[in-house]
N, C-alpha and C positions, 0 to 999 in steps of 0.2 A: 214476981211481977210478969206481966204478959208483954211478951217482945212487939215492938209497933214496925210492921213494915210500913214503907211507903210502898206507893201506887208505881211507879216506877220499878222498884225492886220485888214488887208482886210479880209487874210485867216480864224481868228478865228472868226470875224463877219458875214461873211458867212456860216461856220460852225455852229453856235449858229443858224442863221434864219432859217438853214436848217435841224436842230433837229438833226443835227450830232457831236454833242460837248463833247457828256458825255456818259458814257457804259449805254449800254441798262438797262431797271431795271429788277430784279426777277420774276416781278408779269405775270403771263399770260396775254396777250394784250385780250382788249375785242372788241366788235363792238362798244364802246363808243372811244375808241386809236384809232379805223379806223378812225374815222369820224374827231375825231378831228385832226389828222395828213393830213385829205383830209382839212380842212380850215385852214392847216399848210402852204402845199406845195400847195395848187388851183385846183392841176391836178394829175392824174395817169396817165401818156403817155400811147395808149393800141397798143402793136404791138403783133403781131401773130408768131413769131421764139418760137419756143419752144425748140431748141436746148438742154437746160438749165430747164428755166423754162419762161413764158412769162411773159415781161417787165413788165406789170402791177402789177403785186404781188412782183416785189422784191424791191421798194420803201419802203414798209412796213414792208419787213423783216430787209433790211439794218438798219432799224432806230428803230424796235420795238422788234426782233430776234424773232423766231417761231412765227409765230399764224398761225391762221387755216385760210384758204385761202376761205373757205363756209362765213370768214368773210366779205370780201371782194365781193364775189358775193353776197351775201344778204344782202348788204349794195347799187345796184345799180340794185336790182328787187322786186317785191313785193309792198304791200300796206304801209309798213315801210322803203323802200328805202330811203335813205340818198345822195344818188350819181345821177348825169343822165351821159348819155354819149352826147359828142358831140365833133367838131373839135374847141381844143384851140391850144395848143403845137400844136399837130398833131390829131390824133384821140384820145380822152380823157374821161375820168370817172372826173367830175366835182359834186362839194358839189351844192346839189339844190338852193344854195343862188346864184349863178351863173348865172341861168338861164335866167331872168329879161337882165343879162349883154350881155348876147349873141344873143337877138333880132334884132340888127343892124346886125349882121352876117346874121341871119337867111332873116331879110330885102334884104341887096345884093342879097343873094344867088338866091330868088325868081327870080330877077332880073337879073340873070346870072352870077353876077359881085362876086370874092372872091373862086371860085371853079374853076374845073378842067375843060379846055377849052369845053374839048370834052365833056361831061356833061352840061356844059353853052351849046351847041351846041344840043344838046339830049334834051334840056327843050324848046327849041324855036321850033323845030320840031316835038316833037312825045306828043304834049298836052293831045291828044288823050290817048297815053298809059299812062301817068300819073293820068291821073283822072281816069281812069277804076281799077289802083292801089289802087288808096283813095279811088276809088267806096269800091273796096274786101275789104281793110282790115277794114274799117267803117260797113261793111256788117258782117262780117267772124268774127271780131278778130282778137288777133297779128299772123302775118303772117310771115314767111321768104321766100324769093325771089324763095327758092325751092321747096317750097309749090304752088307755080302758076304754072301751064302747068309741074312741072316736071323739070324744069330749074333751072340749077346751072352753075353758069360759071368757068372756068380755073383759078382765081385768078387775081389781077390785073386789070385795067383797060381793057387791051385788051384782056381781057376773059372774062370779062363781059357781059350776055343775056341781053337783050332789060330790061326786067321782072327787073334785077341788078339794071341797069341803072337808073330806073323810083323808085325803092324802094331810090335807094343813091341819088338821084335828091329830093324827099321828105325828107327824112333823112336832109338833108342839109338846105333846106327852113324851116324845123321846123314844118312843116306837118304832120310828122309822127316823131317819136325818137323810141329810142330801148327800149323794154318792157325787154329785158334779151338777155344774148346770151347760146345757146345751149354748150355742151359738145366738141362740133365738132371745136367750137369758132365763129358760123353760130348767125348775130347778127337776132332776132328776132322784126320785127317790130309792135307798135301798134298807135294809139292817142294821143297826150300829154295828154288829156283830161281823158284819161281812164289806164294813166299810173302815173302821177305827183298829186302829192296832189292839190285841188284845191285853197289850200291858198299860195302853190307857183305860181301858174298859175294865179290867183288874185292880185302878190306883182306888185308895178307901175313899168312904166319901162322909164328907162332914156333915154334921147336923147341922139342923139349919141356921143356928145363930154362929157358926163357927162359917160356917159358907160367907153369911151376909157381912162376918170381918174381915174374911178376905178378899173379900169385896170392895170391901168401902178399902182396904189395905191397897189395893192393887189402884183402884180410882187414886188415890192419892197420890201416888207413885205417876202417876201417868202423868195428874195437875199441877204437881209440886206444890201447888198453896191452893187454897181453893176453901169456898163457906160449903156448910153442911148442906144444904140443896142440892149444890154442886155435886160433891163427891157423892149424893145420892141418886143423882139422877145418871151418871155416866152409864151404869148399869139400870137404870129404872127398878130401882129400889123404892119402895114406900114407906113414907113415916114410921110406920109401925114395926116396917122390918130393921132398921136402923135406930129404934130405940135401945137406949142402953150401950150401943156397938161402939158407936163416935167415943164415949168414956171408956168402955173399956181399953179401947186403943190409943187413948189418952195414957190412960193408967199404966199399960204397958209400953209405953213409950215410942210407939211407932207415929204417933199423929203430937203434934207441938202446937197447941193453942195460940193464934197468934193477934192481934187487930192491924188490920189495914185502912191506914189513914184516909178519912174518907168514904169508910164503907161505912153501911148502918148495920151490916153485922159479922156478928164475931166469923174468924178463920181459923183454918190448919192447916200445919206444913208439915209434908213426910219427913219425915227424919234422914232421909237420904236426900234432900232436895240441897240445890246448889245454886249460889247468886252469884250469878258473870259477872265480870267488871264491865264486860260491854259484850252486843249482842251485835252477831254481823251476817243473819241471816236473810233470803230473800225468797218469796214463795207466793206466787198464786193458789187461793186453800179455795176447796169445795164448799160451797153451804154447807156440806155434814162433816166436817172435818173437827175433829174433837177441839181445837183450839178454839172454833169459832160458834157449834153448836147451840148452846147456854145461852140466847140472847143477851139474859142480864149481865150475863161474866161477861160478853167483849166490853156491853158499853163499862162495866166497874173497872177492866182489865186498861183500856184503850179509847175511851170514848167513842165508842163506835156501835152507833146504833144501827140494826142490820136485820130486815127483816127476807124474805125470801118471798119472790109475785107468782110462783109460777103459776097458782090458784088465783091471780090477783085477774079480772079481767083487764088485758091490753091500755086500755082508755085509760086506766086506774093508776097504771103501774108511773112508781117513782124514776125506778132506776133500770129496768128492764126485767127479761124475764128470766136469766140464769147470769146470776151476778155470784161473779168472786172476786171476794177481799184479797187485795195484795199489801202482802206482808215487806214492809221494808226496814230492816234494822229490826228496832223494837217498837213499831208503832205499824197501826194500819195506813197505809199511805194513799190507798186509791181504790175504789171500787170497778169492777169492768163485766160488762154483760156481754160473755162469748158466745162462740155458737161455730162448729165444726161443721162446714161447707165439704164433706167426705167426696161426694160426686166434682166437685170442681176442683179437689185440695185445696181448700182456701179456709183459714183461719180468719171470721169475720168479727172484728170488734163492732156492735152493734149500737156500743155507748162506752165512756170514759168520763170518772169523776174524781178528781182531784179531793182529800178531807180535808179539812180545813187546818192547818198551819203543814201541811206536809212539806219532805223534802224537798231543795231545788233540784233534785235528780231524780226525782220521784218518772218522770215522764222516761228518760233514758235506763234507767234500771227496769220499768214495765217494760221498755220494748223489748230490755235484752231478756226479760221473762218469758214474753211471748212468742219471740223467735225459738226460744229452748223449747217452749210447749209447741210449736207448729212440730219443728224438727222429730218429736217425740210422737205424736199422732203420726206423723208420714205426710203433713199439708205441706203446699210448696209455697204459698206466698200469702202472705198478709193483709185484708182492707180494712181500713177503719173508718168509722161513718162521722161523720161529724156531730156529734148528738154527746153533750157532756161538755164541761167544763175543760178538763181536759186532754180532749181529742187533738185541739191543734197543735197544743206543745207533743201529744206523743205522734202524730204525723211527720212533726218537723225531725225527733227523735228518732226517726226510723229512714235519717239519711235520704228518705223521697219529699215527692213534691203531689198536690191535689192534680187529681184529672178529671173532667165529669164524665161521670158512668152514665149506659142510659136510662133513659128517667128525667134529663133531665128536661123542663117545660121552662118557657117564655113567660115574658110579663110576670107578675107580683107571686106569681106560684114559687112552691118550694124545690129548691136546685137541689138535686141530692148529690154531695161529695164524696168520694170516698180515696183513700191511698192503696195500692197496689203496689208490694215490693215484693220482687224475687228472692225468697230466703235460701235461696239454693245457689246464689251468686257470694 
């Protein structure tokens, strides 16, 4: 018979696989916690919005609270690198044990097949410019795309120079990987040969239906419980490469067929996966943070529907335009659209929304959230705008009192509020 979790106990076994079950500890995180929280979660999604701060580093803070972010980049450059990048989620910082799995990738890509049309289109035509790329940076050393002729494109695919093209066309084949990215966030390219330790570049590597199980193996470990979309999509796996996979790993024991009450389909749980008797975690997560990614899985996981506006025009947007879920216990307890005022050190709550039956500490555990995250960027004080459900209970939370900023205007016009506390008192 097939074991029936509840929705509840999906929740805390999710929580548990995703290092989110239990308060952060005292100790300062080292580049040993980096690492091993990269063979936690598989991946670091790396997106460039720095609105905030970029997706990449606040995996590690959600789960590990402060560390120093020099961690994380010296953990995926140098000759003690821990990390490579490549496209798994989306664009990713992956633990070098990885690499070996990602060869079928890098196989298609050659091939045209598993990349972006016009790119597959760009490798069958400009051979030419491709190999004069491999010529330089084989010749030169790591090179970035702006380092040839002076060429930087607009961003984007359709701002991309030829020079772009033929760097992210090798990037992708495996030809070249990233040696570091600049300051700029300008990825830096070199050799695998002259970037990856040679004993990772020497481990065997699997065929490809042996890859796509340790795949969906590794996805599941990450989920603790999770439907077959799910654990297919953490790497962007396709139907067709996960056919057959999910039973064999049934069959060998690794994945445990389960239903979760309430879902309209079937689950699986790693066989390592653990149900807490209770969950006493607390975290502000990234939109790309592997727990919340999946839209379907929050709301099945949490009721929590959660779309991301930044593409949303202004007018349009519900909740604002870089909104993170705050993780309270085991439930999502509040929505808040930030935004890192770097020039003035100010951590600006732009909006605040209460979900619906949430904690009555839900307001006093954000703020002590957001004083950790000020502290952690190097902001010094705090404003929250009054826009949100609840903005006043986390105002009153934050031990200050409203003052009007300027802006504000007379008669029937809108007063704009906002709290300023000194988080460095």
């Amino acid at each position: 018979m097939v074991q029936t979790i509840s929705q509840a106990q999906a929740r805390r076994i999710a929580l548990y696989a995703q290092g989110l079950s239990r308060p952060r500890r005292d100790a300062i995180p080292t580049r040993r916690d980096v690492l091993k929280l990269a063979d936690r979660l598989n991946l670091f999604q790396i997106d460039s919005v720095s609105v905030l701060v970029r997706a990449h580093y606040m995996p590690l803070f959600s789960r590990l609270g402060p560390y120093a972010p020099a961690l994380l980049e010296g953990a995926a450059k140098g000759k003690r690198r821990g990390l490579f990048e490549y496209w798994a989620h989306e664009a990713s910082f992956l633990p070098l044990s990885a690499w070996p799995l990602m060869q079928w990738r890098m196989a298609r890509a050659r091939n045209g097949e598993g990349i972006y049309g016009g790119l597959a289109n760009f490798g069958r035509e400009r051979p030419d410019m491709i190999q004069s790329i491999l010529g330089e940076v084989t010749k030169r050393g790591p090179l970035s795309a702006s380092e040839i002729d002076g060429e930087r494109g607009a961003g984007g695919w359709w701002g991309w120079s030829d020079t772009k093209r033929a760097f992210e066309w090798l990037f992708w084949a495996g030809l070249l990987t990233a040696s570091h990215r600049r300051t700029s966030f300008e990825r830096v390219y070199d050799l695998p040969e002259r970037t990856l330790p040679a004993e990772v570049l020497g481990r065997p590597v699997p065929d490809v239906a042996d890859a796509h199980r340790q795949l969906l193996a590794l996805s599941a470990r990450a989920h603790g419980i999770a439907t077959a979309h799910c654990l297919r999509d953490y790497f962007r796996l396709s139907p067709s490469d996960v056919k057959n996979r999910l039973e064999e790993l049934v069959e060998e024991g690794t994945l445990i067929p389960v239903a979760i009450k309430d879902w309209d389909r079937p689950a699986y749980m790693h066989r390592d996966a653990k149900l807490p008797r209770r969950v006493e975690g607390r975290a502000l997560l990234s939109p790309f943070d592997p727990l919340v990614w999946e839209r379907n899985r929050s709301e099945n996981l949490f009721d929590f529907r959660y779309r991301i506006e930044i593409y949303v025009p202004a007018e349009k947007r519900i909740h604002g335009y870089y909104v993170l879920p705050f993780l309270l216990r085991d439930r999502i307890a509040a929505r808040v659209d930030l935004k890192a005022d770097r020039a003035g050190k100010v951590l600006r709550v732009l909006a605040a929304y209460a979900e619906p039956g949430a904690p009555d500490d839900t307001a006093e555990e954000l703020a002590a959230e957001l004083r950790l995250m000020a502290n952690w960027l190097k902001l010094n004080s705090i404003e929250v705008a009054p826009r949100g459900d609840l903005a006043p209970r986390l105002l009153t939370a934050t031990g200050s009192v409203f003052g009007i900023k300027d802006g504000q205007k007379l008669g029937t016009d809108f007063v704009r509020f906002q709290l300023k506390t000194d988080i460095r008192k």
